[in-house]
C-alpha positions as CSV (number, residue, x, y, z in Angstrom):
1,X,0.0,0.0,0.0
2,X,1.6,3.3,-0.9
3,X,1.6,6.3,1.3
4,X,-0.9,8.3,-0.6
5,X,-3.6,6.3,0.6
6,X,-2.7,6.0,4.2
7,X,-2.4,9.9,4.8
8,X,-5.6,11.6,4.0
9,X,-5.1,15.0,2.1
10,X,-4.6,17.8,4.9
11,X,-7.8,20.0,6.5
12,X,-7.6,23.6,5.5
13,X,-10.4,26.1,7.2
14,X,-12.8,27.7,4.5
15,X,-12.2,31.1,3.6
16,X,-15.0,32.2,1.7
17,X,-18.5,30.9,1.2
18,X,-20.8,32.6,-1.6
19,X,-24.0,31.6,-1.7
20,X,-26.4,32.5,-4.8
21,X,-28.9,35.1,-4.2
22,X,-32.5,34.4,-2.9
23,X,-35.3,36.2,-4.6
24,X,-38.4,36.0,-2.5
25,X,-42.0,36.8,-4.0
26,X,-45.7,36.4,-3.4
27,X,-48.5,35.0,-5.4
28,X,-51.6,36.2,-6.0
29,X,-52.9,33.9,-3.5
30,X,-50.2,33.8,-0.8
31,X,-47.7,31.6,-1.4
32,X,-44.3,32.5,-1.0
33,X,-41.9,31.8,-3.9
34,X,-37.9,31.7,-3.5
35,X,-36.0,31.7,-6.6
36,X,-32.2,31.4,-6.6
37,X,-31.0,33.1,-10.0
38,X,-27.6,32.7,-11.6
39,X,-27.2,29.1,-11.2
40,X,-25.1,27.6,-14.9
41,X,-27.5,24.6,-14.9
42,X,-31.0,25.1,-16.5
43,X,-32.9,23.0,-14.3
44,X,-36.1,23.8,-11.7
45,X,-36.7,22.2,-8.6
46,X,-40.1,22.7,-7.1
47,X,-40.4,21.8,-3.6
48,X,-44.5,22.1,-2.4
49,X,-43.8,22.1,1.6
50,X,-47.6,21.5,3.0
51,X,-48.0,21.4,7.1
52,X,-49.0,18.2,7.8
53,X,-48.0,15.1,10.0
54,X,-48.9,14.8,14.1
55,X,-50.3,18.2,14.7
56,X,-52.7,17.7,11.8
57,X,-53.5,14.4,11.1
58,X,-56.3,12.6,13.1
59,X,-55.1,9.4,12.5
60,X,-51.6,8.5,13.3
61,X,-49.4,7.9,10.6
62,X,-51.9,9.3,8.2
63,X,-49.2,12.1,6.4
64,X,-47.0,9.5,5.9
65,X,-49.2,6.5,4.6
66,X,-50.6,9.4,1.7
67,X,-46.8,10.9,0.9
68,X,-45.7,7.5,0.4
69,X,-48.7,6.2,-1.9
70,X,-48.6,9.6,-3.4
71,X,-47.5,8.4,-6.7
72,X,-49.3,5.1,-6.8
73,X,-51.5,6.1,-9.0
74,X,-54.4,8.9,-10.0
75,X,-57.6,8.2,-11.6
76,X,-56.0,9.3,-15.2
77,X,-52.7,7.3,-14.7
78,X,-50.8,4.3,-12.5
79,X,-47.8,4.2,-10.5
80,X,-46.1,3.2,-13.8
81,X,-47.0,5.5,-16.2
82,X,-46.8,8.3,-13.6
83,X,-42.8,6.9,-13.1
84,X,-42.5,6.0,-16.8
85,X,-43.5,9.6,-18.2
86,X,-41.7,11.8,-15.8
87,X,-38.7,9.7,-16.8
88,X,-39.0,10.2,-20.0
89,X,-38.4,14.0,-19.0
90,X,-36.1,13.6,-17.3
91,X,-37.9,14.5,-14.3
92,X,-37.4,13.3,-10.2
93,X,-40.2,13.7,-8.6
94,X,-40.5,12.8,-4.3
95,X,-42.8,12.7,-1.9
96,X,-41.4,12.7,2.1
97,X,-43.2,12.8,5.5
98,X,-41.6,14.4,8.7
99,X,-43.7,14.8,11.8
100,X,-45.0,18.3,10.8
101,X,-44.5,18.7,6.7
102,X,-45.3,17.1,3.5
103,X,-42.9,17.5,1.2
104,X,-43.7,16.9,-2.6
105,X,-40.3,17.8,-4.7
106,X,-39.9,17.8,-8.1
107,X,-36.4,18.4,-10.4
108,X,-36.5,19.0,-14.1
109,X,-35.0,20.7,-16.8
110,X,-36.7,24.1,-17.6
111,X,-37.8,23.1,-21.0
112,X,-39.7,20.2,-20.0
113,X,-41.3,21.8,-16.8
114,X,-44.7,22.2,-18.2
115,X,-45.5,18.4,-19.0
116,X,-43.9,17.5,-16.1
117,X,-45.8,19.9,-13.3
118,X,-48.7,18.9,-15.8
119,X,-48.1,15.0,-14.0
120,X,-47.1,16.3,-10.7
121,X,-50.7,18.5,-10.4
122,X,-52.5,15.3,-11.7
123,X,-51.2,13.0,-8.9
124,X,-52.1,16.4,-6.5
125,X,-55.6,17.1,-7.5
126,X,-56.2,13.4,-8.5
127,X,-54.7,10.8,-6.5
128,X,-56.3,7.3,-5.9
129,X,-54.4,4.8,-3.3
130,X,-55.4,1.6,-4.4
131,X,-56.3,-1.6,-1.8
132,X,-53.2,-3.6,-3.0
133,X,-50.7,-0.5,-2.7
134,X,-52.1,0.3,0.7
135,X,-52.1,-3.4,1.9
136,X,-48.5,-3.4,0.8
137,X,-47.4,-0.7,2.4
138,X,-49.3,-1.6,5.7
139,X,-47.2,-5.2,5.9
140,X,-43.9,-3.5,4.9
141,X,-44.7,-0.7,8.3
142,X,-45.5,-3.0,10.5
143,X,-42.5,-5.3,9.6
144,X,-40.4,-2.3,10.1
145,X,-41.4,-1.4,13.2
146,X,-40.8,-5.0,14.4
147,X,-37.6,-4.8,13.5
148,X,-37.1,-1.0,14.7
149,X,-38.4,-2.6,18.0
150,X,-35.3,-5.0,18.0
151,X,-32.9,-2.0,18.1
152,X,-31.7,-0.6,21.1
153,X,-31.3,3.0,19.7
154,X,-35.2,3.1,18.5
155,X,-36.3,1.6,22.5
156,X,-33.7,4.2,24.2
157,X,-35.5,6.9,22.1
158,X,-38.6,5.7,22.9
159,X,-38.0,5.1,26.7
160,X,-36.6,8.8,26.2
161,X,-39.4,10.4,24.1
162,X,-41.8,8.8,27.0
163,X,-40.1,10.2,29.9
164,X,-40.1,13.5,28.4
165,X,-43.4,13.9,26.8
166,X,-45.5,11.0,27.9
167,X,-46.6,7.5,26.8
168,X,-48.4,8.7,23.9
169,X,-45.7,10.8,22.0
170,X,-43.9,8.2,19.8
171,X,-43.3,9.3,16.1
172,X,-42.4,6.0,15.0
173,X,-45.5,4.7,16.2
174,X,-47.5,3.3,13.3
175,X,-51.2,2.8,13.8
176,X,-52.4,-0.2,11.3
177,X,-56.0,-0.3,10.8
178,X,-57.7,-3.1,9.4
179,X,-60.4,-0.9,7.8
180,X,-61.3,-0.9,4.2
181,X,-62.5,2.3,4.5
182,X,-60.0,4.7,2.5
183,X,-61.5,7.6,2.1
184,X,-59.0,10.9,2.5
185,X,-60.6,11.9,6.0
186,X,-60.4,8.3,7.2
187,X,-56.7,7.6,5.9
């Protein structure tokens, strides 16, 4: 082994950090919008942040059951020609839960935004979380959280989480109901 690889290259401190410019600007509605201008790639990331998770949800878990079925499907497409046309952009497109946001996040290049955010506001305004997809993702939580219960970090945090804010605080908690029931107030 030669001594290049031993000794790692040697720790300087930063000296200067530029960061683009953030324009910030309202819509006719409300919404704030941050644009960072300057940047050599032409490519757009939308990120929709939308407050959700425990302080809104009446059923536990629901934020995170709907971000992650998200892009299952919509009454004009499936999972797979959702996935299969935004690829053929190009185009990323995520959902993620935390325990107070929803975030939807989408990356393209600019000239292929409009068919793009034309998918992205079809799973929005249309989605449909079919029985298999749900049932799936029901048996793959709860075989998580058996194995998260194995873990001694996930029961310290838990003995933690229930000393400091009482028995009925866990965020890894996931309520499985055995409903068929799935309409959006109920999931």
């Amino acid at each position: 082994m030669n001594s290049e690889r031993v000794t790692g290259p040697a720790i300087h401190p930063i000296q200067q950090v530029q960061l683009p410019a953030i324009e910030l600007y309202e819509l006719s509605n409300g919404i704030p919008v941050y644009t960072v201008s300057g940047i050599a790639q032409d490519v757009i990331k939308l990120e929709i942040v939308v407050d959700a998770g425990r302080p809104y949800e009446h059923v536990r878990a629901a934020s995170r059951t709907i971000a992650s079925l998200l892009k299952e499907g919509t009454i004009n497409r499936s999972g797979h020609e959702i996935a299969t046309q935004l690829e053929y952009y190009g185009a990323t497109f995520s959902t993620s839960s935390d325990i107070d946001s929803c975030k939807i996040t989408l990356y393209c290049l600019s000239q292929y935004f409009e068919p793009a955010i034309e998918i992205v506001a079809d799973v929005l305004a249309h989605a449909n979380f079919p029985e298999a997809e749900l049932d799936l993702f029901k048996a793959n939580m709860k075989q998580r959280l058996e194995i998260d219960l194995m873990k001694n970090d996930v029961m310290a945090y838990r003995a933690l989480t229930e000393s400091l804010y009482g028995e009925d605080h866990h965020m890894d908690t996931i309520v499985l109901s055995t409903t068929t029931d799935h309409s959006p107030e109920k999931t």
